[in-house]
ROBAVEX-193960 format. One record per residue: y, x, z of N, C-alpha, C in turn; chain. Coordinates in steps of 0.001 Angstrom, whole numbers, always signed. Example, Ala and Ser with C-alpha at 12.3 -4.5 7.8 and 13.67 -1.06 7.14 Angstrom:
# ROBAVEX-193960
{node {-5690,+13190,+7800},{-4500,+12300,+7800},{-3300,+13200,+7800},A}
{node {-2250,+12850,+7080},{-1060,+13670,+7140},{+30,+12900,+7870},A}
# end
This chain:
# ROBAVEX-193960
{node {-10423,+23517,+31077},{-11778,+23115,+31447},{-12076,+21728,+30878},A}
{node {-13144,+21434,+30508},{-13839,+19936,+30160},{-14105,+19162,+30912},A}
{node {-13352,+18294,+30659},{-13741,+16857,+32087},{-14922,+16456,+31862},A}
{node {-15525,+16026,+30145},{-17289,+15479,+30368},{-17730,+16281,+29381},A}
{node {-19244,+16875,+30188},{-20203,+17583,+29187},{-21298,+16811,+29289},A}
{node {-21708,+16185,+30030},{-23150,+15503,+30147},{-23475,+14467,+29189},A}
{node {-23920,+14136,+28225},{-24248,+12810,+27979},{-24390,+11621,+28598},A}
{node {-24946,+11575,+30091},{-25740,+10656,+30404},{-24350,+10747,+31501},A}
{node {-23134,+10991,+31123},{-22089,+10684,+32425},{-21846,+8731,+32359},A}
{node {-21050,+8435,+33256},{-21678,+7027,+33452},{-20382,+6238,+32563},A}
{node {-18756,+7248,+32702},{-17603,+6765,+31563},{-18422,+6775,+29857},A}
{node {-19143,+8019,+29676},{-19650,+8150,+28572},{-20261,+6019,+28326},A}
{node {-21502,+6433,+29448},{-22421,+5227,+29073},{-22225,+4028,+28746},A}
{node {-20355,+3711,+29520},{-19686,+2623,+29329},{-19178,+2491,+27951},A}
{node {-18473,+3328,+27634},{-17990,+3452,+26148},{-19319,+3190,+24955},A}
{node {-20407,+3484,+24966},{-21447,+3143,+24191},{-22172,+1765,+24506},A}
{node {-21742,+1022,+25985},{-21999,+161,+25782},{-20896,-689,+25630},A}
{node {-19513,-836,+25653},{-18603,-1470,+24802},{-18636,-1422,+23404},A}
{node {-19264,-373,+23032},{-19513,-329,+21131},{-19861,-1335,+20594},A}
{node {-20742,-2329,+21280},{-22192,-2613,+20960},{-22448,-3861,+21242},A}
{node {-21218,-4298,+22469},{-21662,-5265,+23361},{-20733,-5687,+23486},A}
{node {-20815,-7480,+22552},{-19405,-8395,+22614},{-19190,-8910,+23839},A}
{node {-20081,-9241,+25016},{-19454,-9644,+25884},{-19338,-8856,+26948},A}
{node {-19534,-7496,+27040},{-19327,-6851,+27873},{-17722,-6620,+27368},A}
{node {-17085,-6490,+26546},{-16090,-6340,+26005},{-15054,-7593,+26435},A}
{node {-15309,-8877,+26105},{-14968,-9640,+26380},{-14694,-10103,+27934},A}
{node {-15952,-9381,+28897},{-15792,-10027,+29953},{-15052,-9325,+30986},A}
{node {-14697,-7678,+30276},{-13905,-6519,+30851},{-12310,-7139,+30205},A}
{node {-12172,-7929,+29310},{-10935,-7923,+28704},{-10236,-6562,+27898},A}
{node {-11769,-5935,+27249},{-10829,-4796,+26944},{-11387,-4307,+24875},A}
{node {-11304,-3226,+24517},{-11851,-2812,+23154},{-11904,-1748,+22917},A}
{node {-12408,-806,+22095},{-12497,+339,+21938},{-11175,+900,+20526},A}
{node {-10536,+1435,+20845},{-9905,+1993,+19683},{-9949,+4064,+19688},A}
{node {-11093,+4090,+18300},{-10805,+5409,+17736},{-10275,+5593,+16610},A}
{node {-9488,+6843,+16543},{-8799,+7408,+15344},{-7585,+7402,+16230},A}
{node {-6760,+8777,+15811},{-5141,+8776,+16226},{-4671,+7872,+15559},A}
{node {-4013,+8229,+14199},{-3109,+7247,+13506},{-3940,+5394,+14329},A}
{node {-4786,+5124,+14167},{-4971,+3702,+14830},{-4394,+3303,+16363},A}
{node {-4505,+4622,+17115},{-4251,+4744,+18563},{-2605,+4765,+18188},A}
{node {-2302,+5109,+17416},{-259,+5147,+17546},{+19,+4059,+17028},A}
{node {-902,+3272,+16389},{-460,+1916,+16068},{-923,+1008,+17405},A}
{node {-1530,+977,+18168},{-1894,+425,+19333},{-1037,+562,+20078},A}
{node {-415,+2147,+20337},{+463,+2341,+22025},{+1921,+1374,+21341},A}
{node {+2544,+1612,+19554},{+3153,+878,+19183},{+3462,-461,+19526},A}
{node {+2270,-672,+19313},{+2447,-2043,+19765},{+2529,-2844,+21102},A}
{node {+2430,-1535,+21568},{+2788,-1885,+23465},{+1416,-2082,+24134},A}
{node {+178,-1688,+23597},{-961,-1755,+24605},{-494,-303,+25168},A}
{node {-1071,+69,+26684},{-1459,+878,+27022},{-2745,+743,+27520},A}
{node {-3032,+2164,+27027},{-4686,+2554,+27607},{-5697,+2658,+28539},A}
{node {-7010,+2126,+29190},{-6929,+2583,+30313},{-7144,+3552,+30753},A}
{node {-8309,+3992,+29325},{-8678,+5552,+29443},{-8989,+6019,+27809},A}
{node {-8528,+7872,+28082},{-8204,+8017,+26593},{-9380,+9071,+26962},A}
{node {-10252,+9734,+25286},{-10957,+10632,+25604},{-10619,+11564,+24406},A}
{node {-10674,+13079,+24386},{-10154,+13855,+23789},{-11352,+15275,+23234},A}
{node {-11748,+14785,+21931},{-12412,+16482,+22166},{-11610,+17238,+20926},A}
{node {-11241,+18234,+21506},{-9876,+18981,+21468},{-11039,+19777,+19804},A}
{node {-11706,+19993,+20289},{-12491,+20581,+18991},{-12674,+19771,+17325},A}
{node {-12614,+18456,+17361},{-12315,+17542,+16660},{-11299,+16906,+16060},A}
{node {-10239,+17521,+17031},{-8877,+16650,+16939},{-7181,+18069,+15958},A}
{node {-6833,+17208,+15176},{-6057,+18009,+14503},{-4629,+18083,+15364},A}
{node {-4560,+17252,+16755},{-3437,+16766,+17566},{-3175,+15643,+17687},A}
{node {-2110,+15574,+18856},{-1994,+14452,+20013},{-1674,+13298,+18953},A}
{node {-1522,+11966,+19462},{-980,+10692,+18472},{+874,+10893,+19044},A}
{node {+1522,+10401,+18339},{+2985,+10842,+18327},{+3846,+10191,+19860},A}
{node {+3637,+9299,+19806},{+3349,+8473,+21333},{+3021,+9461,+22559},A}
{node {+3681,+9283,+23512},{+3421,+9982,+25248},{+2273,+8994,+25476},A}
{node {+566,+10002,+25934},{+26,+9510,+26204},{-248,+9099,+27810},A}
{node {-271,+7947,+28528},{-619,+7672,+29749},{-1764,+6528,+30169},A}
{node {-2738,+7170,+30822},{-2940,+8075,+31080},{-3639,+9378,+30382},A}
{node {-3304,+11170,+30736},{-3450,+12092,+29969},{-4954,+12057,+29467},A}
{node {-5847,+12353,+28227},{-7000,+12093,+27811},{-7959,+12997,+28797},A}
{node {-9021,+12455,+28771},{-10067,+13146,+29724},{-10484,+14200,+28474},A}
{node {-11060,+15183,+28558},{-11210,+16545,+27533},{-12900,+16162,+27335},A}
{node {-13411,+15713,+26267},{-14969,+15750,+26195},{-15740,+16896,+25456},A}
{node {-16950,+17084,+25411},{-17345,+18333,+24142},{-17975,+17545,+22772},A}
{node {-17963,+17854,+22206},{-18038,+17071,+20657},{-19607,+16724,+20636},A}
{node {-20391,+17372,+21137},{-21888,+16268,+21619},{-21685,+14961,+21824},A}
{node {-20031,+14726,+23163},{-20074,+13889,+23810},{-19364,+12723,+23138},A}
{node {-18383,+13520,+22870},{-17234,+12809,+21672},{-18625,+12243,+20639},A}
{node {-19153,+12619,+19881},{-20040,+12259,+18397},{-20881,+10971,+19192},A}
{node {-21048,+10992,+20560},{-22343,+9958,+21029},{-21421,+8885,+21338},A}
{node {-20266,+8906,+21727},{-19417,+7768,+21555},{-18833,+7087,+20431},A}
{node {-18410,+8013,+19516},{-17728,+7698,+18186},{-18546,+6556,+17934},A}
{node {-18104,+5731,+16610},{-18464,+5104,+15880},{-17983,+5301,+14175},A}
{node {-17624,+6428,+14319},{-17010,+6556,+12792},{-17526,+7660,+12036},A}
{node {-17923,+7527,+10499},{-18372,+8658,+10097},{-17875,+9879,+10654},A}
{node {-16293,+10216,+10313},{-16176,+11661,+10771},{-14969,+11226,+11536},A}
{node {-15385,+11327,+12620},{-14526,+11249,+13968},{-13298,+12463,+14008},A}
{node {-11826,+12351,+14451},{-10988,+13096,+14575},{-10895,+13175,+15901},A}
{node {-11651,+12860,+17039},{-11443,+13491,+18293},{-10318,+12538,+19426},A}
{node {-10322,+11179,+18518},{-9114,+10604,+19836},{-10088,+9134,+20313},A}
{node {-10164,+9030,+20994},{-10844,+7637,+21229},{-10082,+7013,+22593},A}
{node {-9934,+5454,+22299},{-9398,+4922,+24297},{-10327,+3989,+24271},A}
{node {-10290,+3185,+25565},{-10513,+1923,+26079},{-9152,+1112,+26267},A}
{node {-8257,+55,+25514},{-7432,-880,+25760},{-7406,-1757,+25827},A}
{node {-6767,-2861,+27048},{-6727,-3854,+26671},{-6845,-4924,+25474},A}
{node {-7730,-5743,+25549},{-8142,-6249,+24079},{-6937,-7593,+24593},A}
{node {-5663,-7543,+22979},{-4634,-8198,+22561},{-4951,-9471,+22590},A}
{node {-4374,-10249,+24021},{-4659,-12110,+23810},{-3710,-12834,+23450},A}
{node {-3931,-13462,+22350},{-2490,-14428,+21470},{-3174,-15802,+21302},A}
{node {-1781,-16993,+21389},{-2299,-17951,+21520},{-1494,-18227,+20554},A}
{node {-1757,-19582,+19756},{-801,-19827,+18684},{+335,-20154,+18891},A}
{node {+767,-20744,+19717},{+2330,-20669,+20119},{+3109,-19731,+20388},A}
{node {+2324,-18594,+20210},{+2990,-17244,+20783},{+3332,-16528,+19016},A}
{node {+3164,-17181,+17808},{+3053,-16958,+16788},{+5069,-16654,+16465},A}
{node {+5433,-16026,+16240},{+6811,-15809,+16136},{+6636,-16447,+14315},A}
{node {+7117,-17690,+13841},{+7038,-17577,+12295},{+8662,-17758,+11908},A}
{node {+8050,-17083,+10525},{+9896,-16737,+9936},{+9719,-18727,+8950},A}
{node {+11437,-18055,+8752},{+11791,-19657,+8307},{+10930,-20189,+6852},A}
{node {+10028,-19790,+6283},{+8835,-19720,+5528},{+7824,-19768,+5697},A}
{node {+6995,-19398,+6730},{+5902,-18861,+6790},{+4452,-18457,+6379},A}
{node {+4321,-17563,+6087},{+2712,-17304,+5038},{+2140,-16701,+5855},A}
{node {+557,-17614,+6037},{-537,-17475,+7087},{-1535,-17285,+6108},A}
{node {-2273,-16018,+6506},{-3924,-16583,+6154},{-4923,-17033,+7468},A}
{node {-5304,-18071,+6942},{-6452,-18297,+7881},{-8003,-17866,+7451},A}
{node {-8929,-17527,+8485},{-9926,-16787,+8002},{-11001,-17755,+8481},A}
{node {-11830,-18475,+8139},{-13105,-19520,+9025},{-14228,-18485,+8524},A}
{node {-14965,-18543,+9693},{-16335,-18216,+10211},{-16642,-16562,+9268},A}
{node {-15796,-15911,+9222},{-16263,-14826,+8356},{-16879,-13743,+9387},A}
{node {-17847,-13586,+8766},{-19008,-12990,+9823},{-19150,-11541,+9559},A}
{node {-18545,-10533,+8432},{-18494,-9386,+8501},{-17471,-8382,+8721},A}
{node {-17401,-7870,+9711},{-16097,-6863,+10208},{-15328,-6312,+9082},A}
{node {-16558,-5871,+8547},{-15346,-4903,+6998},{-14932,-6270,+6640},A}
{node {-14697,-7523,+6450},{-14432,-8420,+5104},{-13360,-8906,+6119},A}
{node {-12834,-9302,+7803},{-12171,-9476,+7827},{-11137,-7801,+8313},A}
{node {-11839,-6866,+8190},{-10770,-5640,+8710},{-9966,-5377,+7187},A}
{node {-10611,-5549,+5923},{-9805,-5887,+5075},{-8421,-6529,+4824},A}
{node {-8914,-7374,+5446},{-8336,-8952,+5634},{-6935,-8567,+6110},A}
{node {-6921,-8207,+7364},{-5814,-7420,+8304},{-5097,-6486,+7494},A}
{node {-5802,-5758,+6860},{-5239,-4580,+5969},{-4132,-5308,+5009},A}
{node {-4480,-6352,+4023},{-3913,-6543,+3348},{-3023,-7527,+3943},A}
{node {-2826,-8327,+5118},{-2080,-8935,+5577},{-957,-8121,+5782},A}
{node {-970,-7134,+6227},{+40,-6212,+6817},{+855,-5774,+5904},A}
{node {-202,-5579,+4898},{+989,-4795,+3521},{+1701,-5729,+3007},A}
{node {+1309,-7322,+2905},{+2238,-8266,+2307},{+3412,-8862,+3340},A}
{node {+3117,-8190,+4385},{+4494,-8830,+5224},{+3797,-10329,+6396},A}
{node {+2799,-10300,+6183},{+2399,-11986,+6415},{+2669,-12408,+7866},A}
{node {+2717,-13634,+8388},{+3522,-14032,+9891},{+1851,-13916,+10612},A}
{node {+985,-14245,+10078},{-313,-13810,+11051},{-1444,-14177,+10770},A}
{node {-2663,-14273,+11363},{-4090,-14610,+10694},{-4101,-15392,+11846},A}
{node {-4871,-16345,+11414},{-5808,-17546,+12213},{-7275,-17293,+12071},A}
{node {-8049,-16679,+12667},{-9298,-16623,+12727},{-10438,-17887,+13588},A}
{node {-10991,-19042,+12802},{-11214,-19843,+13022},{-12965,-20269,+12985},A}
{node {-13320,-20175,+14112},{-14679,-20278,+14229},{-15036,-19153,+14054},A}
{node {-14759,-17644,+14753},{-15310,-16644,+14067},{-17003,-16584,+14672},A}
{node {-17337,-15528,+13896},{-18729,-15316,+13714},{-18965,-13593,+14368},A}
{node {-17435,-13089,+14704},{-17458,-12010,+14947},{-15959,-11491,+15975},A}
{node {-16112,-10922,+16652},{-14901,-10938,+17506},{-13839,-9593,+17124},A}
{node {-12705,-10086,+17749},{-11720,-9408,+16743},{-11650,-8105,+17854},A}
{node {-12584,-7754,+18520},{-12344,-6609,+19570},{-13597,-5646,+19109},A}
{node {-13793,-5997,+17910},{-15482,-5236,+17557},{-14613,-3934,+16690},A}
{node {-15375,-3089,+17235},{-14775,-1462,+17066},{-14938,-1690,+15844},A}
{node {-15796,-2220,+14582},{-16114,-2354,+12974},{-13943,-3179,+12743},A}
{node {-13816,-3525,+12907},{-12428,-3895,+12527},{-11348,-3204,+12716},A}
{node {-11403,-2648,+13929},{-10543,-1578,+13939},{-10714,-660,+12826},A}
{node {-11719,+17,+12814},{-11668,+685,+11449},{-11262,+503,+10612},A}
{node {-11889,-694,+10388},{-11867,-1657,+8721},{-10675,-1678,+8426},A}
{node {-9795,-2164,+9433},{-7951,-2446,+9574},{-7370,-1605,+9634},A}
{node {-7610,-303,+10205},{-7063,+1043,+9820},{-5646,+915,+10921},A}
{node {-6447,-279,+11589},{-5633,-512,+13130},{-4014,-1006,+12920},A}
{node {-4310,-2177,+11536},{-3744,-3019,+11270},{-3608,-4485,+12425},A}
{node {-4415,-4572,+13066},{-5434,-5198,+14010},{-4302,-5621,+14853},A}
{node {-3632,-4476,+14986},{-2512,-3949,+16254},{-1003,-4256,+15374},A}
{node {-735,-4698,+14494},{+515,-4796,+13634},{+360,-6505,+13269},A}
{node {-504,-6570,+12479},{-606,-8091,+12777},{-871,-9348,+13474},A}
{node {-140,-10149,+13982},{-299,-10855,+15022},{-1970,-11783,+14429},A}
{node {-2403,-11694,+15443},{-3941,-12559,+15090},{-4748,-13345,+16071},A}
{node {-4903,-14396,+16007},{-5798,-15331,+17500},{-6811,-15909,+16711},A}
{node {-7790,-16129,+17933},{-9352,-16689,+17587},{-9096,-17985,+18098},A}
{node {-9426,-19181,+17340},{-8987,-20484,+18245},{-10530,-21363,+17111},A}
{node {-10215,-22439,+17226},{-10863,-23278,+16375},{-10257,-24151,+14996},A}
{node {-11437,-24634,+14492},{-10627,-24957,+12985},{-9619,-26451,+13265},A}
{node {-10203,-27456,+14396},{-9394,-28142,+15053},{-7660,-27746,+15557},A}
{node {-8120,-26997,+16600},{-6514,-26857,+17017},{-6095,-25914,+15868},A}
{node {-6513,-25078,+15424},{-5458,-24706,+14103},{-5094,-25555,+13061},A}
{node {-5906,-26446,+12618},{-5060,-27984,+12134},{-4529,-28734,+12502},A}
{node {-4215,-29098,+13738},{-3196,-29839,+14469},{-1964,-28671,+14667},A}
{node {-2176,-27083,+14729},{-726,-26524,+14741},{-277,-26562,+13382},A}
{node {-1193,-26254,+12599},{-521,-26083,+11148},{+295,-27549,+11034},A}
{node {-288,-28578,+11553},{+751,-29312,+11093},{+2012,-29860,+11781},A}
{node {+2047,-29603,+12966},{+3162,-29749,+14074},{+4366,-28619,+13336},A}
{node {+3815,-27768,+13135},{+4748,-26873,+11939},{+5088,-27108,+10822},A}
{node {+4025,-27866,+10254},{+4807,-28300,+8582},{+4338,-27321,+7922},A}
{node {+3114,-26848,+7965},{+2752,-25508,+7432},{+1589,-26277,+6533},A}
{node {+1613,-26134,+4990},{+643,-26572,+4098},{-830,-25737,+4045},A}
{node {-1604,-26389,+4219},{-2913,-25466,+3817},{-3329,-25815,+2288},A}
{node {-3685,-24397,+2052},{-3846,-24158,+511},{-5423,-23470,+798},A}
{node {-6241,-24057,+342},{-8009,-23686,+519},{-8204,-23081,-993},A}
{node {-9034,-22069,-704},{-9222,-21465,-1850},{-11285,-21876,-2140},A}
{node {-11206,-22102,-3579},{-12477,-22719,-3485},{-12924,-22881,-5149},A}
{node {-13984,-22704,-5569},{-13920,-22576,-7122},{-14479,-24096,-7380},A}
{node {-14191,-25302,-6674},{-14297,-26945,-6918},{-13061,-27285,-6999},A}
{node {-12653,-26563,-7951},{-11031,-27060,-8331},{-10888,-26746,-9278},A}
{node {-9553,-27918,-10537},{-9471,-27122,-11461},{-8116,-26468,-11949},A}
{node {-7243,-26506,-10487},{-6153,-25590,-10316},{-6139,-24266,-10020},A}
{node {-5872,-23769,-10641},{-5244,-22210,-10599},{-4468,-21536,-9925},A}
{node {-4602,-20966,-8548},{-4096,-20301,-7681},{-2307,-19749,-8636},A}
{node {-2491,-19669,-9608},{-1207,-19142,-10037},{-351,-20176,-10314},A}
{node {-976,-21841,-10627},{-14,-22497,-10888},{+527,-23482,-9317},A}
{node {+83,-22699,-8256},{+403,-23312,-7284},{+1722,-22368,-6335},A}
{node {+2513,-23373,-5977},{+3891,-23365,-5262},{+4087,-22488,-3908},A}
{node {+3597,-21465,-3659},{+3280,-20306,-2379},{+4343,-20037,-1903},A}
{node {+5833,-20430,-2195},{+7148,-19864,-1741},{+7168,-20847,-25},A}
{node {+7327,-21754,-356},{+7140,-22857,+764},{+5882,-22278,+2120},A}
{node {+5969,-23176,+3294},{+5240,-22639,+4359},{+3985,-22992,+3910},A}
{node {+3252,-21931,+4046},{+1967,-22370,+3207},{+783,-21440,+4361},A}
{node {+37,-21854,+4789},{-1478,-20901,+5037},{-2827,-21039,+3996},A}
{node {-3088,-19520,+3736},{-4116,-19173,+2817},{-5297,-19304,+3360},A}
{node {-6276,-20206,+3155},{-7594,-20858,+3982},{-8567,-19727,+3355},A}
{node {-9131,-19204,+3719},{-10718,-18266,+2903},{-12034,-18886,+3830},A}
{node {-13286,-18813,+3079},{-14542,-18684,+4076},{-15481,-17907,+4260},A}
{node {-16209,-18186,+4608},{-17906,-17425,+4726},{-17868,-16527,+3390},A}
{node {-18850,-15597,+3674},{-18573,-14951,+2142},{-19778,-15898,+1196},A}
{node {-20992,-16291,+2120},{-21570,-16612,+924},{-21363,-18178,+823},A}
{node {-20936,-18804,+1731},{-20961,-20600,+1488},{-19321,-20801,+1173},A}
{node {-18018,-20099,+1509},{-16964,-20635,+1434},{-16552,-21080,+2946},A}
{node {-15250,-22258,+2470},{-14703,-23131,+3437},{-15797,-24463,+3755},A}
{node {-15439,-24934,+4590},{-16638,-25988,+5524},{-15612,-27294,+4694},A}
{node {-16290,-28241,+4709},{-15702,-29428,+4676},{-14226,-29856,+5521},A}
{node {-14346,-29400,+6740},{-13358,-29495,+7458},{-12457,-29029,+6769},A}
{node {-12312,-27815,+5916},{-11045,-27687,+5775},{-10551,-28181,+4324},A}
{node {-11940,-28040,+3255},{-11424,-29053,+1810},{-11098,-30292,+2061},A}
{node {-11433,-31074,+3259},{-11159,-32315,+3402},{-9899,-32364,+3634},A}
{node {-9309,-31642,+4516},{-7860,-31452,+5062},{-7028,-30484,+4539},A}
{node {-7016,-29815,+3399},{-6594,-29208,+2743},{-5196,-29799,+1919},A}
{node {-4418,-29195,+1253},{-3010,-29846,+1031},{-3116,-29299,-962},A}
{node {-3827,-28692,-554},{-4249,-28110,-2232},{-5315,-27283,-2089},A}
{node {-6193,-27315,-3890},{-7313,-26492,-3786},{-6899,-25857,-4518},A}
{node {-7205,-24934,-4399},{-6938,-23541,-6025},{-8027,-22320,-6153},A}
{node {-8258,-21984,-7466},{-9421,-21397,-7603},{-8824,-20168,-8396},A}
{node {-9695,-18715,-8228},{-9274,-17603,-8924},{-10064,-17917,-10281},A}
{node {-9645,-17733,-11503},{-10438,-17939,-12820},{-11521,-16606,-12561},A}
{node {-13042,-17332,-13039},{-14278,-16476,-12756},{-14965,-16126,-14020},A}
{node {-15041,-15072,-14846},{-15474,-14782,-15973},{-17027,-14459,-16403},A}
{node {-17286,-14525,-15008},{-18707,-13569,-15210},{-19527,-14640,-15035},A}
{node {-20899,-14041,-14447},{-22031,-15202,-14169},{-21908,-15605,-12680},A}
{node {-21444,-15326,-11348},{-21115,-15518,-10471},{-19984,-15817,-10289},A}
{node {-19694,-17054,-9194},{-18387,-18169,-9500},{-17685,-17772,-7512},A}
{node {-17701,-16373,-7310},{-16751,-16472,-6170},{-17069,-14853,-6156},A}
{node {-15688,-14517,-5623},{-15381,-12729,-5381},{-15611,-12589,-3823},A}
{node {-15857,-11370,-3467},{-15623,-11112,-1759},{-14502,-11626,-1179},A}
{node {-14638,-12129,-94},{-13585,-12529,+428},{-12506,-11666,+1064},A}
{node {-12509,-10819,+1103},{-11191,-10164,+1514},{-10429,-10192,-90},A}
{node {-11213,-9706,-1113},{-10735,-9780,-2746},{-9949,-11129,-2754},A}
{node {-10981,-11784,-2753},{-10183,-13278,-2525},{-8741,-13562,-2280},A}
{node {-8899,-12737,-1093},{-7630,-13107,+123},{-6138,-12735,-612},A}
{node {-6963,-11524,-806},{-5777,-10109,-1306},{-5009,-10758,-2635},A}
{node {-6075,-11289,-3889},{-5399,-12111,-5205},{-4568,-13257,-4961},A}
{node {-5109,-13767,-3776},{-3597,-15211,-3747},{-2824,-14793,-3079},A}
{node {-2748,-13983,-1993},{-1783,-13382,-1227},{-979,-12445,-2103},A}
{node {-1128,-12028,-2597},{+322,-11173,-3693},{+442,-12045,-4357},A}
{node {-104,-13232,-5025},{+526,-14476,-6066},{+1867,-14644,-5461},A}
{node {+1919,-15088,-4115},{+2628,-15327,-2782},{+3683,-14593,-3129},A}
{node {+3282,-12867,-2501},{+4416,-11992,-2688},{+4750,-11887,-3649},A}
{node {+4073,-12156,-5078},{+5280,-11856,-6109},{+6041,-13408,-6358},A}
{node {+5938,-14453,-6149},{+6630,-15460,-6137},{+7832,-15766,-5023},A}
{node {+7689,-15069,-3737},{+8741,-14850,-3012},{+9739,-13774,-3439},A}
{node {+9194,-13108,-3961},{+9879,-11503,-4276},{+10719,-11959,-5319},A}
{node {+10117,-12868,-6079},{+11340,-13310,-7254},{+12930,-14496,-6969},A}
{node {+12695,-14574,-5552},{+13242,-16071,-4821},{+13771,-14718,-3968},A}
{node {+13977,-13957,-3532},{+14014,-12805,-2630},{+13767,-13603,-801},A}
{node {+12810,-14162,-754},{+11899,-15006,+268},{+11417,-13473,+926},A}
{node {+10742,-12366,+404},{+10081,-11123,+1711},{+11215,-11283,+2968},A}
{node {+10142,-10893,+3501},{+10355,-10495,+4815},{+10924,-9495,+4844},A}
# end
C-alpha cells in the first residue's frame, strides 16, 4: 500500500518548502538529499535520515546501505512535486544538514585546501566539491558564501560529493587567521599577475583561493595572499568559470605531488 497519494499532504508540503527555503532549512538544521547513489554517499558518511521517501515506480532499487528509518512509499505525482531533478530515480530524504567547524578539519602532513569566497552559484560551487573529491583534497573553506551549502542545487551539482568532502561556511577573517595558525600558504588565483599557476610551488601546504564568478577575489584576500598566479588567457576574455578555474590549478597540485609521491 502507499503511504502518500495526496499532494497537498502536509510531509509532502514540508519537503517543497525545504527546496526553496534557506532558512527554513537552516532553522530545522536539516537538507534535502535526492538520488540513491547521493543518499549512499550521505548514510556513508554517517548522517542518518529523518525521513526517507520512496516511489517504488521510479526507483531502479534500495541505496546499498540499511535504510532507517524504512522509506514512506509515495506515487510518482507525489514523488515528481517534490523532486528537484530533471529525471528523478525515486529516492529522496530529509538529513541532518553536516556542521563543521574548522578545527574539526582533520589535515594531512601537507595540506591542499581550496577556498571558495562569495560564489553565488550552486552549480559553480557543486562543481567545486566534485573536483575536490577526485583530487584527494583535505577540504573547502567556503567564505562569505552567497549561497548555502544545504541548497538541494549542490547536492546535485556534487553528485553528493558534499557528503565526502569535509566543508564549513565561516568568514574570510577567521579563515585567515586559521590558515595561518597552520602554516597553510594562500595562493589567490587572479589574472593581475604575471605568474603562472604552473610556475608556482603547490607541493607545500598551500590553499587554492577562487572568487565570484564575475568580479573574482575581494581585496581581502589579494592583499593577504602569499602568491598570485594566473591561468594564461588566449582569447578576448581574461577569466574562465570558476569551478574551471579551480579544477586547472588543482591538478597542477596533483600532478606536482604525484611526482614527489605527496597523494593522499
Amino acid at each position: 500500500m502507499t503511504d502518500i497519494t495526496s499532494l497537498q499532504n502536509e510531509r509532502v508540503k514540508y519537503v517543497v518548502k525545504l527546496r526553496g527555503d534557506k532558512r527554513q532549512r537552516q532553522r530545522d538544521g536539516v537538507m534535502l538529499v535526492e538520488g540513491r547513489y547521493e543518499l549512499e554517499l550521505a548514510l556513508a558518511s554517517g548522517l542518518r535520515p529523518r525521513e526517507v521517501f520512496l516511489c517504488e515506480e521510479l526507483s531502479a532499487g534500495p541505496p546499498a546501505a540499511l535504510l532507517d528509518p524504512l522509506p514512506a512509499t509515495v506515487t510518482r505525482a507525489v514523488f515528481e512535486k517534490m523532486s528537484y531533478r530533471d529525471n528523478p530515480d525515486g529516492w529522496l530524504a530529509i538529513v541532518p544538514a553536516p556542521h563543521r567547524i574548522l578545527d574539526s578539519f582533520p589535515l594531512s602532513p601537507a595540506p591542499l585546501l581550496i577556498l571558495a569566497e562569495s560564489v553565488e552559484k550552486p552549480g559553480n560551487l557543486g562543481a567545486i566539491l566534485r573536483t575536490a573529491d577526485a583530487a584527494g583534497v583535505d577540504g573547502l573553506l567556503v567564505c562569505d558564501p552567497r549561497v548555502d551549502l544545504s541548497n538541494p542545487n549542490i547536492v546535485r551539482a556534487s553528485r553528493g560529493t558534499l557528503f565526502t568532502v569535509p566543508a564549513v561556511e565561516t568568514t574570510s577573517g577567521e579563515a585567515l587567521a586559521w590558515l595561518r595558525a597552520n602554516r597553510i600558504r594562500v595562493l589567490a588565483a587572479t589574472p593581475h599577475t604575471d605568474i603562472l599557476y604552473t610556475d608556482a610551488d603547490l607541493r607545500q601546504p598551500v590553499c587554492i583561493a577562487v572568487g565570484t564568478e564575475d568580479e573574482g577575489l575581494t581585496d581581502f584576500w589579494l592583499d593577504n595572499a602569499d602568491l598570485k598566479v594566473k591561468i594564461p588567457m588566449m582569447g578576448k576574455v581574461n577569466s574562465l568559470n570558476v569551478s574551471t578555474s579551480t579544477a586547472i590549478i588543482l591538478y597542477e597540485a596533483v600532478r606536482q605531488r604525484a611526482g614527489k609521491g605527496e597523494l593522499k
